[in-house]
ROKOLDREN-213698 format. One record per residue (C-alpha): x, y, z; residue in three letters; residue number from 1. Coordinates in Angstrom, 3 decimals, padded with zeros to 6 digits. Layout:
<recs>
<rec c1="X" c2="Y" c3="Z" residu="ALA" num="NUM"/>
...
</recs>
This chain:
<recs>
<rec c1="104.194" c2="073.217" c3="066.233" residu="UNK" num="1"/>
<rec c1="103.845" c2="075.196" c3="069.572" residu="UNK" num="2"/>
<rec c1="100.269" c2="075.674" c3="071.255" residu="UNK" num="3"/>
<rec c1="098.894" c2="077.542" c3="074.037" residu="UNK" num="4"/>
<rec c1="098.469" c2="075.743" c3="076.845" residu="UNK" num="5"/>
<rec c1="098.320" c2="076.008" c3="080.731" residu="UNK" num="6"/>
<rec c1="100.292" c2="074.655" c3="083.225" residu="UNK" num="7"/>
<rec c1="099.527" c2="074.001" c3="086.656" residu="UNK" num="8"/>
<rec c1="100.747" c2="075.770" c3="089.036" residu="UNK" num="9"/>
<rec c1="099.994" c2="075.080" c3="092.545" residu="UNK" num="10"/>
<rec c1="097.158" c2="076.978" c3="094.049" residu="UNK" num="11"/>
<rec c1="094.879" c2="079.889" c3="094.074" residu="UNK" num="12"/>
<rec c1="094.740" c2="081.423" c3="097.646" residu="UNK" num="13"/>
<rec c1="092.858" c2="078.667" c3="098.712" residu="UNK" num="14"/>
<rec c1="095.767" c2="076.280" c3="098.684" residu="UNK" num="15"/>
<rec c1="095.960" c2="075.860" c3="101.775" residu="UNK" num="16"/>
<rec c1="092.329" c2="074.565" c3="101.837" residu="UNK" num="17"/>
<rec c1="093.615" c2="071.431" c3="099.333" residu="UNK" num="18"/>
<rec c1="091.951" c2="073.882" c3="096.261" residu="UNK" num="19"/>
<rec c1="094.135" c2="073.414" c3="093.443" residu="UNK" num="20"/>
<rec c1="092.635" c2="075.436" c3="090.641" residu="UNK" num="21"/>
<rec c1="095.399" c2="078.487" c3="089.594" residu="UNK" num="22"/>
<rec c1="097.460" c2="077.868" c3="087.122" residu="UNK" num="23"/>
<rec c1="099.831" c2="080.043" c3="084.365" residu="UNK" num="24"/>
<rec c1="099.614" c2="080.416" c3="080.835" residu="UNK" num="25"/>
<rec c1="102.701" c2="079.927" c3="078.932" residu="UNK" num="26"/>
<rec c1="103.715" c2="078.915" c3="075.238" residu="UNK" num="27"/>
<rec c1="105.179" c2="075.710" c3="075.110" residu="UNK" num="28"/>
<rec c1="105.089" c2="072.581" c3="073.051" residu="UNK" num="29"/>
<rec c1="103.484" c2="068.726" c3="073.176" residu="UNK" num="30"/>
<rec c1="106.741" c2="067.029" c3="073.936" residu="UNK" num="31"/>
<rec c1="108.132" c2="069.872" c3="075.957" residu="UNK" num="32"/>
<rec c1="109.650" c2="069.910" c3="079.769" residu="UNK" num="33"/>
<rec c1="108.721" c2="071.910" c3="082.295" residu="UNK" num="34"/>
<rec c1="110.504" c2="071.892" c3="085.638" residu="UNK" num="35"/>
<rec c1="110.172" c2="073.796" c3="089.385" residu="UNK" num="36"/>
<rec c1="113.413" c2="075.545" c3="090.552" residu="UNK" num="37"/>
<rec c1="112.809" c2="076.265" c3="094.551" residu="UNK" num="38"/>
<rec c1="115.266" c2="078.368" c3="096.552" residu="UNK" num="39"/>
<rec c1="117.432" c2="080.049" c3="094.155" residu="UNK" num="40"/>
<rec c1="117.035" c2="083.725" c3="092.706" residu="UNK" num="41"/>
<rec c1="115.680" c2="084.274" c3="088.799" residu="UNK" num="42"/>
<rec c1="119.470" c2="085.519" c3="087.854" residu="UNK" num="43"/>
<rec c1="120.975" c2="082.338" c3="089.715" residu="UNK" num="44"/>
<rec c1="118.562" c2="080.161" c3="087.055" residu="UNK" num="45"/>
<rec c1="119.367" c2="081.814" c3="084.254" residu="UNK" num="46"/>
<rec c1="123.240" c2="082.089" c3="084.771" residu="UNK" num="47"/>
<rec c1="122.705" c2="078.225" c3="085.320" residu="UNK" num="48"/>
<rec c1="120.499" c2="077.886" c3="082.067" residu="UNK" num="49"/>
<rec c1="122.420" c2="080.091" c3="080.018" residu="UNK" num="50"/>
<rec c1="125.669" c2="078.786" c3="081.014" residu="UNK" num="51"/>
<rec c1="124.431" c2="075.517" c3="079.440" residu="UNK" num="52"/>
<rec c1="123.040" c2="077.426" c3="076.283" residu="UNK" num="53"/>
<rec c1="119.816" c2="075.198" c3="076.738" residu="UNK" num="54"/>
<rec c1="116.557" c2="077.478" c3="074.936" residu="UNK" num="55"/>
<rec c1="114.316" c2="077.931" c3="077.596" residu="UNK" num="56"/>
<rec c1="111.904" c2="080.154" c3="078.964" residu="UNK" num="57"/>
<rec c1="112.187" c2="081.019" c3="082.578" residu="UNK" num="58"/>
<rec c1="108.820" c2="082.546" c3="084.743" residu="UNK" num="59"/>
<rec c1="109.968" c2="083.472" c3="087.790" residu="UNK" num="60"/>
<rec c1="107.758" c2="084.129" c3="091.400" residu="UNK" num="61"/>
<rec c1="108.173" c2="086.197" c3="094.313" residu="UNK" num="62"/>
<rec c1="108.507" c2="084.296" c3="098.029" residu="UNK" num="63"/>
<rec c1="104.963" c2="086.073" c3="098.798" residu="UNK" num="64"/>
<rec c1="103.194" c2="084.763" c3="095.877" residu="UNK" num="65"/>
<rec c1="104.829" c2="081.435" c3="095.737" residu="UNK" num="66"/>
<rec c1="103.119" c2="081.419" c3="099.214" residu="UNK" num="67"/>
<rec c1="099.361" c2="082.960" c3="097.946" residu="UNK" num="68"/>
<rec c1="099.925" c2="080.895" c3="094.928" residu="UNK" num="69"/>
<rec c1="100.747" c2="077.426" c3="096.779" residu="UNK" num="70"/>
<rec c1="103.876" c2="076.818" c3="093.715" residu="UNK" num="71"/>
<rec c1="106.012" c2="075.187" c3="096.371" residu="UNK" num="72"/>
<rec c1="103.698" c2="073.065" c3="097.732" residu="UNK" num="73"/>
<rec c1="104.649" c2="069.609" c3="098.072" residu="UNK" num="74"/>
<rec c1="102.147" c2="067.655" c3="096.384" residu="UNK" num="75"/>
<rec c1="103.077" c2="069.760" c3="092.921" residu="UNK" num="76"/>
<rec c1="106.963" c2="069.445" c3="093.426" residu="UNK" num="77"/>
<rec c1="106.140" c2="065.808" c3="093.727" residu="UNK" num="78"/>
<rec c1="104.611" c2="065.649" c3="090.649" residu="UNK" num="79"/>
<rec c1="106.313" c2="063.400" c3="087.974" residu="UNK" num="80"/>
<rec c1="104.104" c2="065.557" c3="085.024" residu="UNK" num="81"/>
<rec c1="103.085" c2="068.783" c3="085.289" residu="UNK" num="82"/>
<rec c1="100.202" c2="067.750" c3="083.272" residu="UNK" num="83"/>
<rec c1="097.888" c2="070.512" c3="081.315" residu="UNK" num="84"/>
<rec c1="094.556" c2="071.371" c3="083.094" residu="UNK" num="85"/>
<rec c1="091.863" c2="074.110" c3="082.871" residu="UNK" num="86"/>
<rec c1="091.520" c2="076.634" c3="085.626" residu="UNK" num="87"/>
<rec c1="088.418" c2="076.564" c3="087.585" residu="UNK" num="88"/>
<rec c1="085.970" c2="079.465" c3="087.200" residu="UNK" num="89"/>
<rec c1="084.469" c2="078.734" c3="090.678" residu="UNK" num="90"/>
<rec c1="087.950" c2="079.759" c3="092.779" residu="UNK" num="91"/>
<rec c1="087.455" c2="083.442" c3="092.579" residu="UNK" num="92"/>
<rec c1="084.006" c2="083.120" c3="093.462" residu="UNK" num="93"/>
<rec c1="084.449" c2="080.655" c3="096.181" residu="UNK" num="94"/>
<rec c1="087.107" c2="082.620" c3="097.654" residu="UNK" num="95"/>
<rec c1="085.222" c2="086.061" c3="097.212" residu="UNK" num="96"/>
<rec c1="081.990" c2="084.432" c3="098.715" residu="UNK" num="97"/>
<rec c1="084.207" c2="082.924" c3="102.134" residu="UNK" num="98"/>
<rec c1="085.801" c2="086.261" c3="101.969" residu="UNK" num="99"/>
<rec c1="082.959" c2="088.305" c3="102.439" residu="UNK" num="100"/>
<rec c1="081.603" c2="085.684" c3="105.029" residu="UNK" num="101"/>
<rec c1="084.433" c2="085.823" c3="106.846" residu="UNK" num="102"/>
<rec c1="084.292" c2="089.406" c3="107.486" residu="UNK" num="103"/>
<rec c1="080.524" c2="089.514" c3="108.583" residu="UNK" num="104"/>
<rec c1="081.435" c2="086.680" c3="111.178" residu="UNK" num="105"/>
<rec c1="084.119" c2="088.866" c3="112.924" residu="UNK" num="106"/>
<rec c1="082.072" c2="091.895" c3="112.919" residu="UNK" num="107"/>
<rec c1="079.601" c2="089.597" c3="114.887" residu="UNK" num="108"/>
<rec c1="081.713" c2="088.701" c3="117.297" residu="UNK" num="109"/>
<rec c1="083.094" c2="092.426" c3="117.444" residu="UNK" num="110"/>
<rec c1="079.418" c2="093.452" c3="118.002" residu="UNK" num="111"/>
<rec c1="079.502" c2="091.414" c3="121.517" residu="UNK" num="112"/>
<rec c1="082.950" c2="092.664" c3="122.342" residu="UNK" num="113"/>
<rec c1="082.209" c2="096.131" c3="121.539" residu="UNK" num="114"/>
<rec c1="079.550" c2="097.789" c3="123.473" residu="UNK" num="115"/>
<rec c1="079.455" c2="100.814" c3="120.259" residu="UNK" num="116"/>
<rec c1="077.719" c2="098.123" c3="117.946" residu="UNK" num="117"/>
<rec c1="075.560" c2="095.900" c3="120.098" residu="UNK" num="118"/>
<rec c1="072.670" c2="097.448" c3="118.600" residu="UNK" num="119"/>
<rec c1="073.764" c2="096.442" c3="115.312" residu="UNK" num="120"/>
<rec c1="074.097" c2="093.056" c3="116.930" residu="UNK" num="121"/>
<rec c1="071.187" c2="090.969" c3="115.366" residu="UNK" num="122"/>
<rec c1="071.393" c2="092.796" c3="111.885" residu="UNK" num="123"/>
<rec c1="075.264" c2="091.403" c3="111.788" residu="UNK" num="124"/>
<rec c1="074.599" c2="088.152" c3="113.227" residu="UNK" num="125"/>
<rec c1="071.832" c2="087.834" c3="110.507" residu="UNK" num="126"/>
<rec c1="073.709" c2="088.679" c3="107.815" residu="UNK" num="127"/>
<rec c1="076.647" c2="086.343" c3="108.885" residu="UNK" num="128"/>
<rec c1="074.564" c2="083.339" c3="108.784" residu="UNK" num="129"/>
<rec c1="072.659" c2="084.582" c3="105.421" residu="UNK" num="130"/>
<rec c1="076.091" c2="084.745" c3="103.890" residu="UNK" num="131"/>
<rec c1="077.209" c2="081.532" c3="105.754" residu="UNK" num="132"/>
<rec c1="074.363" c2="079.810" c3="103.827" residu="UNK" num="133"/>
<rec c1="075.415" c2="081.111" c3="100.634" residu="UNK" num="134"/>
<rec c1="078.756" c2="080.188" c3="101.162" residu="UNK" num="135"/>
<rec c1="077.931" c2="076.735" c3="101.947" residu="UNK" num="136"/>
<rec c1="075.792" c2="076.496" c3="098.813" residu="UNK" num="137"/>
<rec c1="077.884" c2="077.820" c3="096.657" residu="UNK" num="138"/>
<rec c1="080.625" c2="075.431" c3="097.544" residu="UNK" num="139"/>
<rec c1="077.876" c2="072.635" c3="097.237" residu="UNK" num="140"/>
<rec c1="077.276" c2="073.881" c3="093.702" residu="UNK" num="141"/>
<rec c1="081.188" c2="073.599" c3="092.906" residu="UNK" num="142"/>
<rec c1="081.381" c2="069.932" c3="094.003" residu="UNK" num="143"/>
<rec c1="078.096" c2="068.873" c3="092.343" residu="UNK" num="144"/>
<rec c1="079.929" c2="069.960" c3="089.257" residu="UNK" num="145"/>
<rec c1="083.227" c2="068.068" c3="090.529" residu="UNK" num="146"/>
<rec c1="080.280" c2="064.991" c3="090.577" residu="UNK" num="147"/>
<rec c1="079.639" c2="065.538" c3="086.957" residu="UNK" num="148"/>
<rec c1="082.390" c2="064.969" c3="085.501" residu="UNK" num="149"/>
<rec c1="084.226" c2="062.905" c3="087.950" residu="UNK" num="150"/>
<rec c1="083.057" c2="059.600" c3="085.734" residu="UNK" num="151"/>
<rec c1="085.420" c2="060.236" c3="083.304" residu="UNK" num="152"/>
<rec c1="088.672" c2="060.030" c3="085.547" residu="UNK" num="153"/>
<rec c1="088.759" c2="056.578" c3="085.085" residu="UNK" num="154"/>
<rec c1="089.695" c2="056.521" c3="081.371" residu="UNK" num="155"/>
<rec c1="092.054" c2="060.253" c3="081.760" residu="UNK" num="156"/>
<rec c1="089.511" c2="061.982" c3="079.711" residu="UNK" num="157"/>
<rec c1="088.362" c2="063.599" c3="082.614" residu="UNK" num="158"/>
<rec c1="087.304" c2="067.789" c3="082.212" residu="UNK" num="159"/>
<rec c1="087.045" c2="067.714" c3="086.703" residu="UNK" num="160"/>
<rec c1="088.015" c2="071.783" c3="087.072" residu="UNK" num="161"/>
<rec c1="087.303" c2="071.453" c3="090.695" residu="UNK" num="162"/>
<rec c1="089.421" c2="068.794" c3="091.977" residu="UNK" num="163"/>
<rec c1="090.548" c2="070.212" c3="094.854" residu="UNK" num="164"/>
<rec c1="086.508" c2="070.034" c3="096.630" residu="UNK" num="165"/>
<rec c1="085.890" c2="066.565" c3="098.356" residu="UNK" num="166"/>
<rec c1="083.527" c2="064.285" c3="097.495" residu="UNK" num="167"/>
<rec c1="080.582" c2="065.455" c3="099.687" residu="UNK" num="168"/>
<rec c1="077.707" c2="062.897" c3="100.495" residu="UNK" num="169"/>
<rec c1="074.488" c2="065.477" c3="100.221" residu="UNK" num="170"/>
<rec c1="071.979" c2="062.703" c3="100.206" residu="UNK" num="171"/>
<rec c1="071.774" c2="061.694" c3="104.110" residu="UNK" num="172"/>
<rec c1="071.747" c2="065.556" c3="104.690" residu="UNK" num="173"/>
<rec c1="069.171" c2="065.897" c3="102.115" residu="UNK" num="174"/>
<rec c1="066.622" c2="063.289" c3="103.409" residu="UNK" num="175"/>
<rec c1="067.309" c2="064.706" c3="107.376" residu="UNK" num="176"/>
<rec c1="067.011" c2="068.116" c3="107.817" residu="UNK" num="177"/>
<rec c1="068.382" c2="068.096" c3="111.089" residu="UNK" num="178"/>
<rec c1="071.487" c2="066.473" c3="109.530" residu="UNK" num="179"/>
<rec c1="071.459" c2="069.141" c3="107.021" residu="UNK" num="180"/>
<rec c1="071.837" c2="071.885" c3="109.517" residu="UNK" num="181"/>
<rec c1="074.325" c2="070.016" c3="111.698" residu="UNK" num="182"/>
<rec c1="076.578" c2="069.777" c3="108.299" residu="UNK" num="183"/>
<rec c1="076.412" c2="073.561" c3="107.622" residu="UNK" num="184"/>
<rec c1="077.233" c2="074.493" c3="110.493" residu="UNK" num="185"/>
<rec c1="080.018" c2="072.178" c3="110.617" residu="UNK" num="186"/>
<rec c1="080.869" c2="073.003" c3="107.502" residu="UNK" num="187"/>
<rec c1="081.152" c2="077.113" c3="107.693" residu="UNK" num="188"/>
<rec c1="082.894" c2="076.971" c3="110.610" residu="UNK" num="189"/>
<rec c1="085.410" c2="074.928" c3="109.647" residu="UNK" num="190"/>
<rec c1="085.960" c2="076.432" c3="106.386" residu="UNK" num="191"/>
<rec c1="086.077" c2="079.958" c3="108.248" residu="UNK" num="192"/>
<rec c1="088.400" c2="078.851" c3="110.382" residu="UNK" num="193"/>
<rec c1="090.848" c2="077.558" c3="107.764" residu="UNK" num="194"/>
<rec c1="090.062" c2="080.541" c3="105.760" residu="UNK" num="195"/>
<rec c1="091.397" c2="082.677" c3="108.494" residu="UNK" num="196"/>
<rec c1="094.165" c2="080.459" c3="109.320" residu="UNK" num="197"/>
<rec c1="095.747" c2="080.152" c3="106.119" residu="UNK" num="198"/>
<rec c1="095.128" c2="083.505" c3="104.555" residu="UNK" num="199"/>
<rec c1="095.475" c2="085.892" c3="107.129" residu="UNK" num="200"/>
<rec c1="097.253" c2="084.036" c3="109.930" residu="UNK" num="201"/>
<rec c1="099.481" c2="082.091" c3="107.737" residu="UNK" num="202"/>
<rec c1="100.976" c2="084.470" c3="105.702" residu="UNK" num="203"/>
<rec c1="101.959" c2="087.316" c3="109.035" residu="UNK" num="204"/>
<rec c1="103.752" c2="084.219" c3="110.432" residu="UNK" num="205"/>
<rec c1="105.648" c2="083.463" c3="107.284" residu="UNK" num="206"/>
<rec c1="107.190" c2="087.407" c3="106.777" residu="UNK" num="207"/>
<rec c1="107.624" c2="087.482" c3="111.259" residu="UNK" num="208"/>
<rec c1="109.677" c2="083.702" c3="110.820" residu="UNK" num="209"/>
<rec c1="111.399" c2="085.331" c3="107.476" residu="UNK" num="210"/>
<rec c1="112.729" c2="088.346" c3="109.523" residu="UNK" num="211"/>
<rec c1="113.574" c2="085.623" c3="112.459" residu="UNK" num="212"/>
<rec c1="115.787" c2="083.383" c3="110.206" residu="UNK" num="213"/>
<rec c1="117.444" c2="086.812" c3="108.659" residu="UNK" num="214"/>
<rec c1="115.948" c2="085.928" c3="105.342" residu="UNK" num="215"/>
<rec c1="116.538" c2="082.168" c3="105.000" residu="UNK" num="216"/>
<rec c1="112.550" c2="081.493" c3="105.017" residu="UNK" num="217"/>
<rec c1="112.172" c2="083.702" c3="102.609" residu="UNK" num="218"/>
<rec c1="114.792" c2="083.057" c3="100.165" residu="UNK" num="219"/>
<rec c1="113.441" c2="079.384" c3="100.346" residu="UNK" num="220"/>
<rec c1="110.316" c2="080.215" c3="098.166" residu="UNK" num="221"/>
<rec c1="111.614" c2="081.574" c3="095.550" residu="UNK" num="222"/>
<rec c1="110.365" c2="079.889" c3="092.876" residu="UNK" num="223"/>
<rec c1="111.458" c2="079.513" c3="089.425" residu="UNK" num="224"/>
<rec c1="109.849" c2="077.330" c3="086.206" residu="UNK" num="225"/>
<rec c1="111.965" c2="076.223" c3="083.769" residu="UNK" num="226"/>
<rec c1="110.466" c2="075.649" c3="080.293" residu="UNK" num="227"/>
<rec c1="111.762" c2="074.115" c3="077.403" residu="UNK" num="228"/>
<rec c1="110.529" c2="072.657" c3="073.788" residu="UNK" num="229"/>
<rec c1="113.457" c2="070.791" c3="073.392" residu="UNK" num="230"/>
<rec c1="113.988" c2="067.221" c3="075.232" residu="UNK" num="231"/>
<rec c1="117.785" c2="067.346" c3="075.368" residu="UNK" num="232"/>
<rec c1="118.586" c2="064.806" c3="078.153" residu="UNK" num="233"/>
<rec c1="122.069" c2="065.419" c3="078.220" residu="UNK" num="234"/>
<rec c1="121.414" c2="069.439" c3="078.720" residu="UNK" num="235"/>
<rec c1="118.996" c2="069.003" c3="081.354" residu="UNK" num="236"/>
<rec c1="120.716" c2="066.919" c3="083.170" residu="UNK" num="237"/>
<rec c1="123.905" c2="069.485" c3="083.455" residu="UNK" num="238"/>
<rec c1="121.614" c2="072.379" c3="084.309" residu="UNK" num="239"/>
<rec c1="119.671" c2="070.167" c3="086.969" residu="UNK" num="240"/>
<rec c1="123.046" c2="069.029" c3="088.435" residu="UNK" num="241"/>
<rec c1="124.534" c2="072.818" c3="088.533" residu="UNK" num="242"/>
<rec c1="121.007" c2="073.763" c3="090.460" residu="UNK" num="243"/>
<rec c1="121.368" c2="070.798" c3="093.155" residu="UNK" num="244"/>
<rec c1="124.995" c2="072.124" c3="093.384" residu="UNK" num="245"/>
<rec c1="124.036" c2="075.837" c3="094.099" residu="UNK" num="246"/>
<rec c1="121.046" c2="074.265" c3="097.014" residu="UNK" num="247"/>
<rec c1="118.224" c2="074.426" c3="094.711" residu="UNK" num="248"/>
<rec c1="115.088" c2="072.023" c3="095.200" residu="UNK" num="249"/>
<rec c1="113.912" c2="070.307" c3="092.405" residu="UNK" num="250"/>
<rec c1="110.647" c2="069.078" c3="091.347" residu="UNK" num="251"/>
<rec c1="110.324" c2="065.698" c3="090.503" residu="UNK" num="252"/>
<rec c1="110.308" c2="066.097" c3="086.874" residu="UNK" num="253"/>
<rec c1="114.406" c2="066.682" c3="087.128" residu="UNK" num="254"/>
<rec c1="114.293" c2="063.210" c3="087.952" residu="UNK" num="255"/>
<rec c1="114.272" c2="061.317" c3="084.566" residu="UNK" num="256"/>
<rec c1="117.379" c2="063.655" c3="083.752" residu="UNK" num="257"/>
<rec c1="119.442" c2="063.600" c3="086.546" residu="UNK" num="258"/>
<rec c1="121.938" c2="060.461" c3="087.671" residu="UNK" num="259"/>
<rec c1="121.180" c2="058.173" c3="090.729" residu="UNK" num="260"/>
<rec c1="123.259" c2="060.036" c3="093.493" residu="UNK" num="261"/>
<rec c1="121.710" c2="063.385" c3="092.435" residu="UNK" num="262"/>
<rec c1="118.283" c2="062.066" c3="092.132" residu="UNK" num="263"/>
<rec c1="118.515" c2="060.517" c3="095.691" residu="UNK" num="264"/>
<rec c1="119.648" c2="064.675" c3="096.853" residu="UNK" num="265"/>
<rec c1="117.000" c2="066.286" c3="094.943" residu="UNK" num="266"/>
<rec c1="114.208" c2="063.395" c3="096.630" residu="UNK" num="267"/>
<rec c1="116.233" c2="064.162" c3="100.088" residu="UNK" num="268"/>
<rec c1="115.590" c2="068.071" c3="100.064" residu="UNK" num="269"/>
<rec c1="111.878" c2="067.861" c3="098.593" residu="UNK" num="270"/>
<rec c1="110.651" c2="065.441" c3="101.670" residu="UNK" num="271"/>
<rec c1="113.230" c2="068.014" c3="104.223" residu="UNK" num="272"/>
<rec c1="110.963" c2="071.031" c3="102.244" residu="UNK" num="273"/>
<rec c1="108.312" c2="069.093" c3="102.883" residu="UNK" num="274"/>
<rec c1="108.934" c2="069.004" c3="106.441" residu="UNK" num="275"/>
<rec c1="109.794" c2="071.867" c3="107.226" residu="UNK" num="276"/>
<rec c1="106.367" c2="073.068" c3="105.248" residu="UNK" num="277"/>
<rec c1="104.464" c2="070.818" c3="107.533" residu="UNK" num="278"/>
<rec c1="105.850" c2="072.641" c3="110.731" residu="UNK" num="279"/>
<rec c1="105.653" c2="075.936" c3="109.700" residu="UNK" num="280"/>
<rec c1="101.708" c2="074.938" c3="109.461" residu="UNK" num="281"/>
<rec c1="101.652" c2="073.497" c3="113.050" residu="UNK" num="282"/>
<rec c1="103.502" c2="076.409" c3="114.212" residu="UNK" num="283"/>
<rec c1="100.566" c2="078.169" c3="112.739" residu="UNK" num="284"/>
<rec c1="098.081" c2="076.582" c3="114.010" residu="UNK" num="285"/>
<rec c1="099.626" c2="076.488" c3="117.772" residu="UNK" num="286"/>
<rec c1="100.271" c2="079.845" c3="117.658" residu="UNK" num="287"/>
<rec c1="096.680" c2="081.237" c3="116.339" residu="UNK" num="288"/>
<rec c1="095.395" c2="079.144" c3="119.031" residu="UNK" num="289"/>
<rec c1="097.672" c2="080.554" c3="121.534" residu="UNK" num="290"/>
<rec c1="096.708" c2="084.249" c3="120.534" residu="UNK" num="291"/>
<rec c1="092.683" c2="083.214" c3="120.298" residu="UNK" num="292"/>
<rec c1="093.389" c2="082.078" c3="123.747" residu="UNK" num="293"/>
<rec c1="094.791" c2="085.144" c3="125.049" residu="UNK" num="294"/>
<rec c1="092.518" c2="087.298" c3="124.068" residu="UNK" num="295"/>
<rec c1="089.663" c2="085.394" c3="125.077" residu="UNK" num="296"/>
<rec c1="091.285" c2="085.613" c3="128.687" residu="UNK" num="297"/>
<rec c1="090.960" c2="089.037" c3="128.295" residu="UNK" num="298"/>
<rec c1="087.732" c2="089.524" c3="127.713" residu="UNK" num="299"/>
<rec c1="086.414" c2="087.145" c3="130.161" residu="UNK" num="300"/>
<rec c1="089.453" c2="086.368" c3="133.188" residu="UNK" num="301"/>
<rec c1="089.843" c2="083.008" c3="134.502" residu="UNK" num="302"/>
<rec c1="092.426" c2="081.337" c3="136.039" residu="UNK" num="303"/>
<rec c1="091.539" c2="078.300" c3="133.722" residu="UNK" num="304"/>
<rec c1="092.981" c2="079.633" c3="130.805" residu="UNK" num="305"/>
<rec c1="096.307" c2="078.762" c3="132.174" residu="UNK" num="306"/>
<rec c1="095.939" c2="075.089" c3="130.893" residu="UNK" num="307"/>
<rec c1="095.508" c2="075.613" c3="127.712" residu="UNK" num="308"/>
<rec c1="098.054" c2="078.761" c3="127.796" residu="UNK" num="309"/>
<rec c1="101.000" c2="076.608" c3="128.832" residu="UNK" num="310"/>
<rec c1="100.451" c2="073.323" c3="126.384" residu="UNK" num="311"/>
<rec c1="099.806" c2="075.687" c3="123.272" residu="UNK" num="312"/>
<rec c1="102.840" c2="077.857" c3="124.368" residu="UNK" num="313"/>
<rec c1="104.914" c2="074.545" c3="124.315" residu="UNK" num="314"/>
<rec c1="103.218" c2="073.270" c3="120.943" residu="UNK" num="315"/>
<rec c1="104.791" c2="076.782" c3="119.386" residu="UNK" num="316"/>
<rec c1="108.100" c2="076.376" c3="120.790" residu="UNK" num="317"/>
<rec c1="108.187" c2="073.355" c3="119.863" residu="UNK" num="318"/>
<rec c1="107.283" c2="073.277" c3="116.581" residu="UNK" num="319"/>
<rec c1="109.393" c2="076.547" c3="115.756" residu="UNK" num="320"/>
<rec c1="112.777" c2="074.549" c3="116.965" residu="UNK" num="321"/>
<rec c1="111.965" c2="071.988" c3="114.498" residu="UNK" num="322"/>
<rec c1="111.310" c2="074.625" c3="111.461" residu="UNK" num="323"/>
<rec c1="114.490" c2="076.224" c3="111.956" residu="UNK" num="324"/>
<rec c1="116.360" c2="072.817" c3="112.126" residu="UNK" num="325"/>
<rec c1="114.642" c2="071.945" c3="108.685" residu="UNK" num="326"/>
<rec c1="115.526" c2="075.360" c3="107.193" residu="UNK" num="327"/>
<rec c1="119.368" c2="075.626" c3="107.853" residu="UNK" num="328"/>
<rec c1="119.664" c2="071.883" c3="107.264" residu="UNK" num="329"/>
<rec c1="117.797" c2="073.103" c3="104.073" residu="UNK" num="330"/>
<rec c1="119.753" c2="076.282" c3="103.254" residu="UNK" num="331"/>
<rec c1="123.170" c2="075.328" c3="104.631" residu="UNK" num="332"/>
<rec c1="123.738" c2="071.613" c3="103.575" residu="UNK" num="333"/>
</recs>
């Protein structure tokens, strides 16, 4: 008897925070499969599928929101069950809240650049810190309700929605207020900056390195999910072969179906993914700290800026080399 259910997914556009809270409704069964298909086109799966005549149901992402989404993230291809959780309601308000933060902090700073809005300069740098505040409680709110029901992990009857928020330790900053204010501050500006680097900066970098490889980047997150009621270990195992065969990437669950040789391919290409994942972050990083750098040189000249030009510069370089090694080794083995 089939149920509605939800499967995880990956990531809501904070996935590159660690928040794991999106996920997909789909109608499935108890003793169903579900497995990730990364790097091969929707019609490529279901010729595969189809050719096998294995009954499944196939949902099928674009490179952009497999990206917003975090569904080829490594953590959740390395997942041996893709096991059935409830979304959080605190992501859209978490990420609306940072959003709106985020925003008033630039139009700060734009109000010091920008001679046209210094007198709106204390009204913005207010309201950045008002909203910084309510940021910061907010997310406090969301992992004192991660606290709650983290005692029940233990026994896997767990309801944690938000288990992408770290365990926080509030009572030191509670009993100093000093400490307190030390840890907000901390704390906004570090979610800010990640906020800006993974949802604004990331995602430019990933379409500018998807027109540099002529596609190859992009191709490499499409994602497709393979559902199924029907355990059929002989079926699955031909359709997961005929995938590794046409360069797919496979989540873990393939493994139980597949033989040893092919298993030992699909775990080779999920750590080169994961890789190659891991350098197209550092390339991020180096090269939002080369352009902060760059513009802060023009806004106030020294000839100091050249030290931290040149070793960020290098970072970049470097880091892009190894991305493209990891994607044509990826795409053309």
């Amino acid at each position: 008897m089939s149920r509605r259910f939800e499967i995880e997914v990956g990531q809501a556009p904070g996935a590159f925070l660690g928040w794991e809270a999106s996920f997909i409704a789909v109608d499935g069964s108890e003793a169903g499969f579900t497995g990730i298909v990364l790097g091969l086109s929707r019609a490529d799966v279901e010729w595969v599928v189809q050719a096998r005549m294995v009954p499944a149901r196939i949902v099928a992402f674009s490179p952009l929101s497999t990206l917003v989404l975090g569904l080829s993230r490594e953590k959740t291809l390395k997942r041996s069950d893709l096991s059935i959780r409830h979304a959080s309601p605190w992501t859209p308000v978490l990420l609306a809240v940072w959003a709106v933060a985020a925003v008033a902090f630039f139009v700060a700073i734009a109000s010091f650049l920008r001679s046209g809005l210094s007198e709106y300069r204390v009204a913005f740098v207010l309201l950045t810190i008002l909203l910084g505040i309510l940021a910061i409680m907010v997310t406090g709110l969301a992992a004192r309700e991660r606290t709650r029901a983290a005692p029940g992990a233990g026994d896997g009857t767990s309801r944690d929605d938000v288990p992408w928020l770290p365990d926080i330790p509030l009572d030191p900053a509670i009993a100093a207020p000093e400490i307190a204010l030390v840890v907000l501050a901390i704390a906004f500006f570090l979610v800010l900056g990640a906020f800006v680097l993974f949802l604004v900066w990331l995602p430019a970098v990933f379409l500018v390195i998807s027109l540099l490889t002529f596609g190859a980047w992009w191709r490499l997150h499409r994602v497709a999910f393979v559902m199924t009621n029907q355990r059929r270990p002989a079926d699955l195992k031909a359709v997961g072969e005929d995938l590794l065969g046409r360069g797919a990437i496979l989540s873990r669950t393939w493994d139980g179906y597949l033989e040893v040789p092919s298993m030992r391919v699909a775990a080779d290409r999920r750590r080169s993914y994961g890789m190659s994942w891991r350098f197209f972050v550092l390339f991020g990083i180096g090269s939002l700290g080369l352009a902060s750098v760059l513009v802060a040189e023009r806004f106030f000249p020294s000839p100091d800026w050249t030290y931290a030009i040149v070793p960020l510069a290098g970072a970049g370089l470097l880091f892009f080399a190894a991305l493209l090694g990891c994607v044509y080794r990826l795409r053309f083995r």
